[in-house]
VMD Tcl script that builds the backbone (N, CA, C; Angstrom):
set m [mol new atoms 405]
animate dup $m
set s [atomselect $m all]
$s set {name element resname resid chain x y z} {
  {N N UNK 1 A 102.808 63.099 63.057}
  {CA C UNK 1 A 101.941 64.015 62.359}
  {C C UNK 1 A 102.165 63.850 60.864}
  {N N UNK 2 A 101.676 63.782 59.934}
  {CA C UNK 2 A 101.362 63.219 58.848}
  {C C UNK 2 A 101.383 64.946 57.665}
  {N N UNK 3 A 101.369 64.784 56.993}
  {CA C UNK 3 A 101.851 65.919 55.982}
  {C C UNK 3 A 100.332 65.647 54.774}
  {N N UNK 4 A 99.386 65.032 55.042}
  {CA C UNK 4 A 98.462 64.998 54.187}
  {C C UNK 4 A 97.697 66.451 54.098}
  {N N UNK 5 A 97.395 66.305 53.138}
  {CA C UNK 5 A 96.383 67.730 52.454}
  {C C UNK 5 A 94.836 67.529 53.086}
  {N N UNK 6 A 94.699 68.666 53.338}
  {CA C UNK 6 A 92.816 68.408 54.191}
  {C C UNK 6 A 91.818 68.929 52.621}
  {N N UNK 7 A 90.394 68.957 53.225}
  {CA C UNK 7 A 89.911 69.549 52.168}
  {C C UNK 7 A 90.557 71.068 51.395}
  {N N UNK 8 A 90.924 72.039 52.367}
  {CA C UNK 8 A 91.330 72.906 51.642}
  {C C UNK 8 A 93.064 73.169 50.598}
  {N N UNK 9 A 93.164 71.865 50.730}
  {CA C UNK 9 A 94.223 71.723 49.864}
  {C C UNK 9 A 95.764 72.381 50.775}
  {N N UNK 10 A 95.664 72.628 52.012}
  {CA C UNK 10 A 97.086 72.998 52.831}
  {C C UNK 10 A 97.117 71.773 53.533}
  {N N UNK 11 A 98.802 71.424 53.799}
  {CA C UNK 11 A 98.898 70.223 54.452}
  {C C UNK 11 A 99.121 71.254 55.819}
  {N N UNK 12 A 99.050 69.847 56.882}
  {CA C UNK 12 A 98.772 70.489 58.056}
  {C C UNK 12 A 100.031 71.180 58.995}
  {N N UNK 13 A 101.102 71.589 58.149}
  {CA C UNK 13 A 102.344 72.232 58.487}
  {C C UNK 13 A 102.370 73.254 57.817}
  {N N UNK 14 A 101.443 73.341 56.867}
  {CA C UNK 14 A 101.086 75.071 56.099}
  {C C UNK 14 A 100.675 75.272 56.873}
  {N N UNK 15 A 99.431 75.118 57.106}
  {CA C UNK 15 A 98.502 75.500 58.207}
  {C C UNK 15 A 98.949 75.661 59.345}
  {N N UNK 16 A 99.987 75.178 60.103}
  {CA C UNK 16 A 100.675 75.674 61.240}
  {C C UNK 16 A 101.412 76.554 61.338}
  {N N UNK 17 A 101.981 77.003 59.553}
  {CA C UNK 17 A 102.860 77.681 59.437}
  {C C UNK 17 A 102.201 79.113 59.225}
  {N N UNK 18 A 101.186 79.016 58.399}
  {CA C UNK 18 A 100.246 80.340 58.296}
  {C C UNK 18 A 99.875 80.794 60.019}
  {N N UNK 19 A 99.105 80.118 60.815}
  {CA C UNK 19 A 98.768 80.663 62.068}
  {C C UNK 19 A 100.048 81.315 62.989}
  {N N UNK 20 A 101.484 80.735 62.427}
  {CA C UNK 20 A 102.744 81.165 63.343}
  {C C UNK 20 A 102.868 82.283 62.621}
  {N N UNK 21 A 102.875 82.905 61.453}
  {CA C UNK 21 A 102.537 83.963 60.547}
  {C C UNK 21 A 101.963 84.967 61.275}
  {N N UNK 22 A 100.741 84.444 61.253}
  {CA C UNK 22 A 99.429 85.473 61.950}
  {C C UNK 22 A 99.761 86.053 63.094}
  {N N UNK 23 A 100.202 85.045 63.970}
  {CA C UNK 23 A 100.045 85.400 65.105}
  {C C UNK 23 A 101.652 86.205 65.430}
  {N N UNK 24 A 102.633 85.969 64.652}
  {CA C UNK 24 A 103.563 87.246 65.007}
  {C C UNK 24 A 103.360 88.838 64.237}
  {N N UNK 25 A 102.381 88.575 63.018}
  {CA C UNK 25 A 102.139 89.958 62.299}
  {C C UNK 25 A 101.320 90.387 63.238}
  {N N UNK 26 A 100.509 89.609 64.177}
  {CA C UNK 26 A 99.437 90.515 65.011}
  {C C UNK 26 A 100.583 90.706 66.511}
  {N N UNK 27 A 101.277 90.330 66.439}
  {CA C UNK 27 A 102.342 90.880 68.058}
  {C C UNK 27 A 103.476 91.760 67.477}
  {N N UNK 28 A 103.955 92.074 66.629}
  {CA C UNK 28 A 104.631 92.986 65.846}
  {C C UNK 28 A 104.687 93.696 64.766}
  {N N UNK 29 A 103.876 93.241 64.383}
  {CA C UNK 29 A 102.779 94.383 62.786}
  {C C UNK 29 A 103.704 93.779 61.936}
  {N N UNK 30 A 103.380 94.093 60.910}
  {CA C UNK 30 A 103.757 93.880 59.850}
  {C C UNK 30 A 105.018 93.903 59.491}
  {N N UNK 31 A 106.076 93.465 58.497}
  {CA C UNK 31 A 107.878 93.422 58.394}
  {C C UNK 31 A 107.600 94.754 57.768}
  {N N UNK 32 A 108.233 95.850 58.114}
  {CA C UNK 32 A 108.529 96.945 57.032}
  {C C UNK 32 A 109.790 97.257 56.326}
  {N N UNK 33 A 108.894 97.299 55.207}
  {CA C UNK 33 A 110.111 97.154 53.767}
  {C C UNK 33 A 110.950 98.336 53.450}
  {N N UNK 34 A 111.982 99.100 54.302}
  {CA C UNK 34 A 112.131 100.160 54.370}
  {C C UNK 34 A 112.615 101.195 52.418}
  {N N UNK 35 A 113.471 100.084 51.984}
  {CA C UNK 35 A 113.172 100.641 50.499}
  {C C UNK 35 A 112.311 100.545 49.687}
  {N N UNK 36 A 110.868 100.842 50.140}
  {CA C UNK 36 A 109.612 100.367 49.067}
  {C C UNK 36 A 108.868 101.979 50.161}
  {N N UNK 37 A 109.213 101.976 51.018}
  {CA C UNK 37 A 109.078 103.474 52.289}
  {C C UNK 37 A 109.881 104.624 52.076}
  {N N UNK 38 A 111.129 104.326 52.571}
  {CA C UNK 38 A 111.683 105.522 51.765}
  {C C UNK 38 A 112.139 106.438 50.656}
  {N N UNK 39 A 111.981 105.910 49.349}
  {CA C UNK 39 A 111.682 106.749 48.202}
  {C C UNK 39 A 110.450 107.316 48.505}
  {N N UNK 40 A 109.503 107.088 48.749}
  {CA C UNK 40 A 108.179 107.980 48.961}
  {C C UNK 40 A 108.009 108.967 49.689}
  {N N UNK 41 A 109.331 109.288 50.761}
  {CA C UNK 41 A 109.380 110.239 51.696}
  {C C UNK 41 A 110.516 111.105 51.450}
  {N N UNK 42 A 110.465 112.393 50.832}
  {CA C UNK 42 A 111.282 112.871 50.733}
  {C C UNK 42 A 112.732 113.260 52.130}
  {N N UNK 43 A 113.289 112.818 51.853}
  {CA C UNK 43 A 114.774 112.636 53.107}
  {C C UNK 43 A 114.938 113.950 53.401}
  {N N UNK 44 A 115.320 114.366 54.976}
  {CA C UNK 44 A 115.363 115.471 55.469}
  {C C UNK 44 A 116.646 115.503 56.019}
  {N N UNK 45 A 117.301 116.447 55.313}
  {CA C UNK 45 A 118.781 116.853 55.857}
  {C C UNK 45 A 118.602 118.201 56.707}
  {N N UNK 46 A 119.683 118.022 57.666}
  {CA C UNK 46 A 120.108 118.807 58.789}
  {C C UNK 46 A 120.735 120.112 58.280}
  {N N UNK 47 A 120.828 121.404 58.338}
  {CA C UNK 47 A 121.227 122.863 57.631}
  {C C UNK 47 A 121.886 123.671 58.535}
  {N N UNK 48 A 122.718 124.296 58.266}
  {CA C UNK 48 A 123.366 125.288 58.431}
  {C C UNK 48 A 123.433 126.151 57.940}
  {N N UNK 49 A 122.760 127.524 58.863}
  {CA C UNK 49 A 123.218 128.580 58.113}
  {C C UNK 49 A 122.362 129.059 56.633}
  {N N UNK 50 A 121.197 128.003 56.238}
  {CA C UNK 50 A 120.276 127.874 55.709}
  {C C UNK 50 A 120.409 126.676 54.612}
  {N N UNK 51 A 121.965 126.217 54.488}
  {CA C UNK 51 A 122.110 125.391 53.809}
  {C C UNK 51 A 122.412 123.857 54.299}
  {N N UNK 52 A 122.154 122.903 53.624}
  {CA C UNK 52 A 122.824 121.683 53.747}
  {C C UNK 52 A 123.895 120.937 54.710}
  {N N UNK 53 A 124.076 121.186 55.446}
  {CA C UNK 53 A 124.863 120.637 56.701}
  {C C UNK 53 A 126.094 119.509 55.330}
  {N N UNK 54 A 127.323 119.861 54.897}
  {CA C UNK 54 A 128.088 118.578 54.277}
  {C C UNK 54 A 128.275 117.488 54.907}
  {N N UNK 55 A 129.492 118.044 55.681}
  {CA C UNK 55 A 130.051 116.935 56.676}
  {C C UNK 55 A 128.958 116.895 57.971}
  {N N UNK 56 A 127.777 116.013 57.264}
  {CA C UNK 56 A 127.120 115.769 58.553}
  {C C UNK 56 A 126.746 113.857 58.226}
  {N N UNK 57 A 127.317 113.073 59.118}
  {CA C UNK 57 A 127.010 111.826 58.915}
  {C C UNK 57 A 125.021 111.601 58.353}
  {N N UNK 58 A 124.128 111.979 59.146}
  {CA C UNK 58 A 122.718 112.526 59.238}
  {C C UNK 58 A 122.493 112.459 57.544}
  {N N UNK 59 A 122.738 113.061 57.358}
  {CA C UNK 59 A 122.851 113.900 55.867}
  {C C UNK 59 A 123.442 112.935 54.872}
  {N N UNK 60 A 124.602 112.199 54.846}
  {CA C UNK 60 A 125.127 110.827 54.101}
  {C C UNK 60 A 124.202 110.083 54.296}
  {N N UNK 61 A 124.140 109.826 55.298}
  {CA C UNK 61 A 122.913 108.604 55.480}
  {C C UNK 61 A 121.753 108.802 55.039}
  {N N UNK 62 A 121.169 109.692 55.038}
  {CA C UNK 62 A 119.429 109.912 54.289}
  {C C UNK 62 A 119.987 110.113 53.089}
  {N N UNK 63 A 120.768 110.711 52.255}
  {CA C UNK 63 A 120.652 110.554 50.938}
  {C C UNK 63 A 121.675 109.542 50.337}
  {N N UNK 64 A 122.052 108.466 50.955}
  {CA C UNK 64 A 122.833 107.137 51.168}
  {C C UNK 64 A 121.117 105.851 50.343}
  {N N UNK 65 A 120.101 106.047 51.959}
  {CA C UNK 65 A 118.907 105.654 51.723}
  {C C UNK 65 A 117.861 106.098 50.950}
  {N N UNK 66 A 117.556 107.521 50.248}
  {CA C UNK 66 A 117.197 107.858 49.284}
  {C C UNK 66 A 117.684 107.313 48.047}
  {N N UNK 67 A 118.730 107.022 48.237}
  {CA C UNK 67 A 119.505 106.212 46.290}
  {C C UNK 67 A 119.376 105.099 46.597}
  {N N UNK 68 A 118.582 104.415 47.871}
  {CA C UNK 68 A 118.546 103.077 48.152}
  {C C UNK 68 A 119.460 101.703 47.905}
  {N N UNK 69 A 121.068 102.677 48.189}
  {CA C UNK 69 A 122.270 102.151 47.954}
  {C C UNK 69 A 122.047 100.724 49.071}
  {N N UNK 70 A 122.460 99.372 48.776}
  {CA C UNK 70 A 121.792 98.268 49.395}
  {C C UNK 70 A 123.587 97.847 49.761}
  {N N UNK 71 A 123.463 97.101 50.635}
  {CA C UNK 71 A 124.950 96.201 51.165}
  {C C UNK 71 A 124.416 94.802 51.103}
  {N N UNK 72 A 125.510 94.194 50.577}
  {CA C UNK 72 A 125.475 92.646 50.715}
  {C C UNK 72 A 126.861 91.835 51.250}
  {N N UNK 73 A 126.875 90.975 52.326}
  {CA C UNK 73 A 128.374 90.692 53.310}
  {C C UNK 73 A 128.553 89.335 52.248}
  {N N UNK 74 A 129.705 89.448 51.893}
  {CA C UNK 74 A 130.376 87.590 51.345}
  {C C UNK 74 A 131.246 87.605 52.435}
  {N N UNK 75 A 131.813 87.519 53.398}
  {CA C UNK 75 A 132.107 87.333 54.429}
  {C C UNK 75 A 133.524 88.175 54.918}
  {N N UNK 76 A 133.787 89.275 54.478}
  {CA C UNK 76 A 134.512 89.681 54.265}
  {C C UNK 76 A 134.504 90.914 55.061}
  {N N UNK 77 A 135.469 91.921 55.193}
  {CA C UNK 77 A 135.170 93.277 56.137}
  {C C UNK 77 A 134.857 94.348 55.866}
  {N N UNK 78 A 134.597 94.187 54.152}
  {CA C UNK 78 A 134.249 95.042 53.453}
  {C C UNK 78 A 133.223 94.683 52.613}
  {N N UNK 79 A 131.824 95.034 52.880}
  {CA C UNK 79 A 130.486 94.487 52.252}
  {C C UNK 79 A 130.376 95.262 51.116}
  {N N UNK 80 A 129.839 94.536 50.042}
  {CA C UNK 80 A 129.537 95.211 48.500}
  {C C UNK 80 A 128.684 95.875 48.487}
  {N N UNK 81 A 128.386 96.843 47.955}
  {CA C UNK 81 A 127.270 97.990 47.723}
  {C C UNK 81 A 127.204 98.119 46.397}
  {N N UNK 82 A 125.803 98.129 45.865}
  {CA C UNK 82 A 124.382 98.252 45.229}
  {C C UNK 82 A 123.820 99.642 45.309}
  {N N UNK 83 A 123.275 100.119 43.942}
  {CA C UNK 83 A 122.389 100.941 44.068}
  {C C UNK 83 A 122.173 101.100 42.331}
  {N N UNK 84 A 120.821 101.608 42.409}
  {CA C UNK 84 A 119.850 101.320 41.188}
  {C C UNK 84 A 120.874 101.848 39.782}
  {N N UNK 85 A 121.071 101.490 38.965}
  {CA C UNK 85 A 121.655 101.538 37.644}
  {C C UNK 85 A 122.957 101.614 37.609}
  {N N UNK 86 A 123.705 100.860 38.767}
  {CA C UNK 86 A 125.247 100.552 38.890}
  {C C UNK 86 A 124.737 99.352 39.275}
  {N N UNK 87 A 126.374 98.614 38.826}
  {CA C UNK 87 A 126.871 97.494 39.216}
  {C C UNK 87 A 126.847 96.905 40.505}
  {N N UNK 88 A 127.238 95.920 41.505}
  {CA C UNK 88 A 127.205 95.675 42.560}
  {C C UNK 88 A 129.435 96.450 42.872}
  {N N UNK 89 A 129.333 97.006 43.523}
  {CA C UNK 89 A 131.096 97.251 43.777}
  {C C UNK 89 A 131.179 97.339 45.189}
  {N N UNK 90 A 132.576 96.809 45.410}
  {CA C UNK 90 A 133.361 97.489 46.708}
  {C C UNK 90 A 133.697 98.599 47.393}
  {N N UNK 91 A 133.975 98.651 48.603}
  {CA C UNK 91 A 134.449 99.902 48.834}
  {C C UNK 91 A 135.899 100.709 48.630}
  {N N UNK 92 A 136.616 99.214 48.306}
  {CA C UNK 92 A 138.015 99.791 47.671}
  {C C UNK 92 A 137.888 100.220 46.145}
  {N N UNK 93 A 136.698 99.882 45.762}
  {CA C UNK 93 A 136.702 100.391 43.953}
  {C C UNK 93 A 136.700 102.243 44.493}
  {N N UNK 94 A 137.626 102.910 44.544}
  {CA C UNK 94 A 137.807 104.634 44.541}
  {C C UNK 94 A 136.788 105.372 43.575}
  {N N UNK 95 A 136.572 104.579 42.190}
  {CA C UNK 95 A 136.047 105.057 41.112}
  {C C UNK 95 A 134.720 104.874 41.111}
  {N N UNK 96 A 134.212 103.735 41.448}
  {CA C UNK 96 A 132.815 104.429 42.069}
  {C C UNK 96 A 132.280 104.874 43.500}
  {N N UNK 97 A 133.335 104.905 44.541}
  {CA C UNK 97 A 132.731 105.590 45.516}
  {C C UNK 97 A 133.261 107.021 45.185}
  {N N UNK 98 A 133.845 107.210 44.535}
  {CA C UNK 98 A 134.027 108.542 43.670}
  {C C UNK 98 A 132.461 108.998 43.107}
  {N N UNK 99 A 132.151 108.049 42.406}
  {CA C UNK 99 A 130.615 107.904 41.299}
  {C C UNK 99 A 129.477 108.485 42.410}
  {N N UNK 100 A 129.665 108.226 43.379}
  {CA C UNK 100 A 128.364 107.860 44.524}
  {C C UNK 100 A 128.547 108.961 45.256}
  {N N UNK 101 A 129.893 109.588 45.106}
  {CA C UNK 101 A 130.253 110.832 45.886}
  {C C UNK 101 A 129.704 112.166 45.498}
  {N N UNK 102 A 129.776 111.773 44.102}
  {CA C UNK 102 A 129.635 112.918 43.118}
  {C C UNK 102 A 128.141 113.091 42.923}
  {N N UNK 103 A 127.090 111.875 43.037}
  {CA C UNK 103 A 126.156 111.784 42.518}
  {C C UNK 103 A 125.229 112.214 43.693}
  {N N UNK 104 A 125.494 112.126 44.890}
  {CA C UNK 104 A 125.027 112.737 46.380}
  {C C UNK 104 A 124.805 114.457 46.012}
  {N N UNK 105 A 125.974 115.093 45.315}
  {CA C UNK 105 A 126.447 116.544 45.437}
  {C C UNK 105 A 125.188 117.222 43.975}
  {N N UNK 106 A 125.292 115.777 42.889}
  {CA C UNK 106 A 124.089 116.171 41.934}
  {C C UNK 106 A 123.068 116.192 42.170}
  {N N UNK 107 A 122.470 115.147 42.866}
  {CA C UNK 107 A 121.038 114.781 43.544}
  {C C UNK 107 A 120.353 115.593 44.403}
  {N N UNK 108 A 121.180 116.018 45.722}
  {CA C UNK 108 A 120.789 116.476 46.712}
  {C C UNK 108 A 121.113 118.057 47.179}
  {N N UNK 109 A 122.459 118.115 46.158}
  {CA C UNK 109 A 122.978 119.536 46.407}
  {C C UNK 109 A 123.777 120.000 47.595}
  {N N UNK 110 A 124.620 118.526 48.110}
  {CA C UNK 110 A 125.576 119.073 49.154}
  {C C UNK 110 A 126.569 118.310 48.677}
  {N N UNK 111 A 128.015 118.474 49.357}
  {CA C UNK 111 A 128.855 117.611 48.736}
  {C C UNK 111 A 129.675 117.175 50.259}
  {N N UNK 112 A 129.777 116.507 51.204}
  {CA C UNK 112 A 130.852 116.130 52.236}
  {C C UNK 112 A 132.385 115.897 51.604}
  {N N UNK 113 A 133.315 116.739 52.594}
  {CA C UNK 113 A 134.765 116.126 52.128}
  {C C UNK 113 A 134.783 114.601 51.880}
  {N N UNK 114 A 135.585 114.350 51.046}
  {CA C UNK 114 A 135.636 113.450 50.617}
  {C C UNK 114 A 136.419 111.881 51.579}
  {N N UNK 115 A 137.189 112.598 52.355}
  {CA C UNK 115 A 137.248 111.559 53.142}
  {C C UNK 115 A 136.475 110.929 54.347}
  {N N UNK 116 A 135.570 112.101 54.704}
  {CA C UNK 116 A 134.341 111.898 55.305}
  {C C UNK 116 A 133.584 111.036 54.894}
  {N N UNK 117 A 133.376 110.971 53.962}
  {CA C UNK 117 A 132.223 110.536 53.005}
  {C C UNK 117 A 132.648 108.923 53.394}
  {N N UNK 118 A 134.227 108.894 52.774}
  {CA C UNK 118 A 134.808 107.096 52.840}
  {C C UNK 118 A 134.449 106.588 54.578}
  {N N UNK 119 A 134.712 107.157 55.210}
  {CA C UNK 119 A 134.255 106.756 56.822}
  {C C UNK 119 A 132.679 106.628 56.759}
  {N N UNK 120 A 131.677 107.449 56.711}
  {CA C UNK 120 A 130.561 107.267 56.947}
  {C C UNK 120 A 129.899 106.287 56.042}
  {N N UNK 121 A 130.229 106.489 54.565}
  {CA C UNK 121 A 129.644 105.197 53.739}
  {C C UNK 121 A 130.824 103.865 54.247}
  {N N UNK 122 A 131.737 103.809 54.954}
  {CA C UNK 122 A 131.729 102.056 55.285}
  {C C UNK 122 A 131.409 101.900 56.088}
  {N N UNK 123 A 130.622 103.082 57.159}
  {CA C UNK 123 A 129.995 102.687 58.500}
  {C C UNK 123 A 128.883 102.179 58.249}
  {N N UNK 124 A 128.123 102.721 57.363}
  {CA C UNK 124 A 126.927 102.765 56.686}
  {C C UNK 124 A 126.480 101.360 56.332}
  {N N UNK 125 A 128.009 100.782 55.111}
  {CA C UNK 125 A 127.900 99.836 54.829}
  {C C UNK 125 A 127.981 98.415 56.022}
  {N N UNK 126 A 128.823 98.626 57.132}
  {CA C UNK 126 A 129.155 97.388 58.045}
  {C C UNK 126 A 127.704 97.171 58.395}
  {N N UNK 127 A 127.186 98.342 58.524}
  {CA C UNK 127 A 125.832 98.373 59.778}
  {C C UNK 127 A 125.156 97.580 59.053}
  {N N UNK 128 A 124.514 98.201 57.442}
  {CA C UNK 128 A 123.400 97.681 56.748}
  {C C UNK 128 A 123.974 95.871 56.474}
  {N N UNK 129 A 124.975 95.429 56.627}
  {CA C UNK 129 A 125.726 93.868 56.526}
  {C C UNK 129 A 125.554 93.173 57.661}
  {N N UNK 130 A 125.193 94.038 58.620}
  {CA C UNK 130 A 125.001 93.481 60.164}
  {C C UNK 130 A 126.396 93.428 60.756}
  {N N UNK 131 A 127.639 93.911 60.680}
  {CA C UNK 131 A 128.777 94.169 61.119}
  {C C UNK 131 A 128.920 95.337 61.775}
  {N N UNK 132 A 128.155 95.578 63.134}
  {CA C UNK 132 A 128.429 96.615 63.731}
  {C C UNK 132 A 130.176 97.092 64.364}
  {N N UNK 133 A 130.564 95.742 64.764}
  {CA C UNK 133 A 131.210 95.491 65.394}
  {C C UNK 133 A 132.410 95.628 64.959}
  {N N UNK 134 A 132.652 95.164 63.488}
  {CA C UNK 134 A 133.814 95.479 62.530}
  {C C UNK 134 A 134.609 96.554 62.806}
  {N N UNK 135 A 135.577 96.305 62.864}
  {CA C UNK 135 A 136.657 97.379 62.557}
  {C C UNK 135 A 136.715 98.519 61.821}
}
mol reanalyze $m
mol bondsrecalc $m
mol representation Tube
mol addrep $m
């Protein structure tokens, strides 16, 4: 099979490649971009008592994905975390999961104990790295 360009200017492995395209956006819809989705939806935390549920994993996690805090794995057991006008850091940096701790309690108006918080944001983080399995 030959890689030449037809009249419409796609060689004929674009063109195979566009129809393999098509035909999985039409058997599974479309990829959804979940941080381009969830800023637009305001995040719904779980309450107690009329307030804020703290120590509720539920509750880390939607306003985890509201700051659209992102993970990235270098191969390691501890994936780096991202989020909009910080640096990329670890989870052993204390000082900004301190930052991220604090900024949950400004944002959203709950605050989880703090060692809670370190368990659910590295669960948070293995998952979003694809490390379910991790330790």
């Amino acid at each position: 099979m030959s890689n030449s360009k037809s009249d419409s200017g796609q060689s004929a492995l674009e063109k195979l490649e566009a129809k393999r395209r098509a035909a999985r956006k039409k058997i599974f819809g479309a990829p959804v971009d979940w941080a381009k989705v969830m800023p637009k939806a305001a995040p719904r935390f779980e309450e107690r008592n009329g307030k804020r549920a703290a120590n509720n994993q539920r509750n880390i996690v939607a306003a985890l994905t509201a700051m659209r805090v992102k993970c990235s794995d270098h191969g390691g057991l501890n994936p780096d975390l991202k989020y909009p006008g910080v640096r990329e850091f670890n989870l052993e940096d204390d000082a900004k999961v301190q930052e991220l701790w604090l900024e949950i309690d400004r944002r959203f108006r709950f605050k989880p104990s703090y060692k809670f918080f370190q368990i659910v944001l590295g669960d948070f983080a293995r998952r979003m790295a694809g490390m379910e399995g991790a330790p």
